[in-house]
Structures are given as structure tokens and as C-alpha cells.
C-alpha positions, 0 to 999 in steps of 0.5 A, a space after each residue: 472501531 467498526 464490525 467487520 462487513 461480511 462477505 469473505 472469499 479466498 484470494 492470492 497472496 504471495 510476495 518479495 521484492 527484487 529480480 526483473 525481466 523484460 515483459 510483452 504481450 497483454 494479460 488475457 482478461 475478460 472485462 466486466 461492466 464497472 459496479 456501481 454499488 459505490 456511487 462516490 464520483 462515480 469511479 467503480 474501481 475504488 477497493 482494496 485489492 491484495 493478491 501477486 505482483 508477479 515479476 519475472 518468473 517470481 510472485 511477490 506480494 502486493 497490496 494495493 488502495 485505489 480511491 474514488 479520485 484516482 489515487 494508488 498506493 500498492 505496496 510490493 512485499 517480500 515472498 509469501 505463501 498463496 494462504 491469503 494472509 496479509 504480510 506481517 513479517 519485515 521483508 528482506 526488501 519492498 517497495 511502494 508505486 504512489 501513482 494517478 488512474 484517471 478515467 471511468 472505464 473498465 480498462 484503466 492506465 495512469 503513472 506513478 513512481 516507485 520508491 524503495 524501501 528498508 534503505 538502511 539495510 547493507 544492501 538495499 533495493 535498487 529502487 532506493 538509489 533510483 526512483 522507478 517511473 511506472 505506466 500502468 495498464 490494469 482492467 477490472 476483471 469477472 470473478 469472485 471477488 472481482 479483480 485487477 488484472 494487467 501490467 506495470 511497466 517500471 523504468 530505471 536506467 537499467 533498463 523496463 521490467 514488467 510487474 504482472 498483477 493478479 489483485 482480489 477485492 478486499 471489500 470487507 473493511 472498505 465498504 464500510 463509511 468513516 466513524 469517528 474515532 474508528 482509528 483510536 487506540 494504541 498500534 504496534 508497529 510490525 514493518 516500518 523501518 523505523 520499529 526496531 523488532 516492533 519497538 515502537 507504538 503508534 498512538 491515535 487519539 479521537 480527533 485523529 492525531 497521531 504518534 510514536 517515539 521509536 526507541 530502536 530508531 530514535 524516531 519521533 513522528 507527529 502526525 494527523 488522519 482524517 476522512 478521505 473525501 466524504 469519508 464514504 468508505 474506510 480510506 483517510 488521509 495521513 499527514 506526517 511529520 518524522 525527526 530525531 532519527 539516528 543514523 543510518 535512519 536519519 534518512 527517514 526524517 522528513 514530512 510525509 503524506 498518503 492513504 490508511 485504511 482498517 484491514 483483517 489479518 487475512 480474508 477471513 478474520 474479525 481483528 482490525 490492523 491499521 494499514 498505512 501506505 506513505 510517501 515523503 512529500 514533493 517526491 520526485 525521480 531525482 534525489 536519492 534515497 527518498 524514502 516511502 514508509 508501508 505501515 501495519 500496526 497490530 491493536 494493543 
């Protein structure tokens, strides 16, 4: 595992998820030129960005991995108190937006879907029983740290909502280039559906092969990490493979694939959790539920 790059300052952090309106207008952002101190394909928006996904008259908490080729996962989260902290605690409700930013510029837009998550629950989120279609419009904005800023317009038969985001760079873990190994070692697993009460350890070996038996759940994951692209900076790709789950979560078995990154506790801390944002593979906005998996193990 790696030291921690330094350089903390304070962010937002609030969270949920559900509830929805009809948004309009633009954020009123002042953009700024694209930094270039991270020159992989040359896209500056690459980070980690924590802070709101405010929905409605209700912030929630988001999360969210943007890569050097266009990737997104941002993981939307229960409430949550503004102490830039990150979420350990299992949400009444979540979800995950998986999506695509091409360009190069300061103001960025792409698609995506949006999966519901905790379907198990006797009343689960509205996006488990209909995948969400998202068009995303965001711009990097001035600030310490720099920010994202913008609208996601999520469409279900119900009707569009807007999910205003406010997200600060995390920069602290991201920046630093994959060692290997830096995943190694035994994770207990605090939100995903498939820990009962954190029954379950997650264990990475050095080669990057992942995995776990769920007690609780039933659950047996198999699974491999490797470097995202050249590996220069804290972002991998996850391969993984879940069965034996018993009902009602055997709707969790299948083969999944994302992002992992390392990440503090909060802004300012030294410990490292393992950071996992994971979607069923092929996944599309038909079939009901199709599951996606927002991971965070805390080091054993």
C-alpha cells in the first residue's frame, strides 16, 4: 500500500438516495483552463471527486471516478452530514450512474445508465425495477480543490429529474502511480448487499485475484484487479465473478466488471479503504433488476 500524497482541504459530503424533481436552467460556474499535471491521453478531468448530488430540495451524497479514457462511475448515497467524510454506514437506499465523457474541454456531456441498488430490500429504489437513462452535462470549475459542477438529467417512464452535482477533487490517493501489490491484503466489506452486518472479508492476493464467501448472504465472488490503462494513477480495473447466493440475493449472481481506487476515510486522514464501483456485465435499460455493486472495505 502506498503513503498518502498530501495536500488535504475541506469538501462537501452529504448524501441519500430517492425523491426527484423537474430540474431547468444552468449552474452558474466559472470555468477554468484544464490542468495539465496529468498528461495520460491528455484528458484533465480524470480524479476522484466526492461532495453532493443534490436532487430536488434533498442533497445526497456522490462519489464519483472519472479516468483518463472517458469513464464514469459515481455512486449516489444515503444522507449525510456536510464533514467531508466518506459514507461508511449501509444506506436505506443507493444507486450507481455507469456512463462515458468524451472530449477534451472544460465543459464536458456524455450518457450513462443508472442501476439501483440494496434490491433486496421490501422496498427498494425505484431504479431497481427501471434502469434510469442519464445525459450529463458538468464543467470543471476554479476552486480549492477544483470542482465539478453541472446537471444529470435521469429519465425513467415516470418521467426526467435533475441531479444537481457539487463534487471536490480528491487528489490525494489518485495521483499517486499503481505499485504492485498496492491492493494486497484482507478488506472487510461495509455496504455491499452481499455483507450481512460486514460479514464478509474481501481478500486480494499480490497478483491482484480477488475473493470472499459471504456467510450472511451465501455469496462466493472470484475475482481479478489490474492496472487501469498504464497504471499512472490509483484507478484499476475489476473483474468479477459472484454465485451461490440464497434468495432474496440471488439476484446478485452473475459477472460484473468496473473501477476500484484506494481512498481515506475523509479528506484528511492517512488509512487506506478499498473503493469499488461495479456493474453486471452487458447491462442495459431492459431487464429488471440488473444489479450494480458500490463496494468499501475497511483494511483487517
Amino acid at each position: 500500500m502506498r503513503a498518502l500524497v498530501l495536500g488535504f482541504m475541506l469538501i462537501q459530503a452529504l448524501a441519500a438516495c430517492g425523491g426527484g424533481s423537474n430540474g431547468q436552467g444552468e449552474p452558474n460556474v466559472t470555468y477554468v483552463a484544464a490542468p495539465t499535471r496529468l498528461s495520460e491521453s491528455g484528458d484533465a478531468w480524470q480524479g476522484r471527486y466526492v461532495g453532493t448530488v443534490t436532487i430536488g430540495k434533498v442533497s445526497y451524497f456522490g462519489d464519483a471516478l472519472l479516468t483518463a479514457d472517458g469513464l464514469i462511475r459515481l455512486y449516489l448515497g444515503g444522507p449525510a452530514g456536510n464533514d467531508g467524510t466518506m459514507q461508511e454506514a449501509v444506506p436505506a437506499g443507493s444507486a450507481q450512474l455507469v456512463g462515458t465523457l468524451p472530449g477534451q474541454t472544460n465543459q464536458i456531456s456524455g450518457d450513462g445508465l443508472v442501476f439501483g441498488q440494496q434490491c433486496a430490500l421490501s422496498a427498494p429504489i425505484r431504479f431497481c425495477a427501471e434502469v434510469g437513462h442519464a445525459n450529463i452535462g458538468i464543467a470543471l470549475v476554479s476552486g480549492l480543490p477544483l470542482e465539478i459542477q453541472g446537471e444529470i438529467l435521469v429519465t425513467t417512464s415516470a418521467g426526467t429529474e435533475t441531479w444537481s452535482l457539487d463534487l471536490g477533487s480528491w487528489p490525494n490517493y489518485y495521483t499517486a502511480p499503481v505499485r504492485p501489490g498496492d491492493l494486497a491484503g484482507s478488506y472487510q466489506e461495509e455496504l455491499a448487499e452481499f455483507s450481512i452486518n460486514g460479514d464478509t472479508i474481501i481478500s486480494i492476493a499480490a497478483d491482484g485475484s480477488l475473493s470472499f464467501q459471504s456467510a450472511g448472504s451465501g455469496c462466493i465472488g472470484n475475482g481479478q484487479s489490474q492496472p487501469h490503462l498504464d497504471g499512472a494513477v490509483s484507478v484499476y480495473d475489476v473483474s468479477l465473478s459472484i454465485s451461490a447466493c440464497q434468495a432474496p440475493y440471488d439476484y446478485l449472481n452473475g459477472a460484473y466488471s468496473g473501477l476500484a481506487s484506494i481512498s481515506p476515510s475523509d479528506y484528511w486522514d492517512v488509512d487506506e479503504l478499498l473503493r469499488m464501483w461495479l456493474s453486471q456485465n452487458n447491462a442495459s435499460a431492459s431487464g429488471s433488476p440488473q444489479p450494480a455493486l458500490t463496494l468499501l472495505g475497511v483494511p483487517q
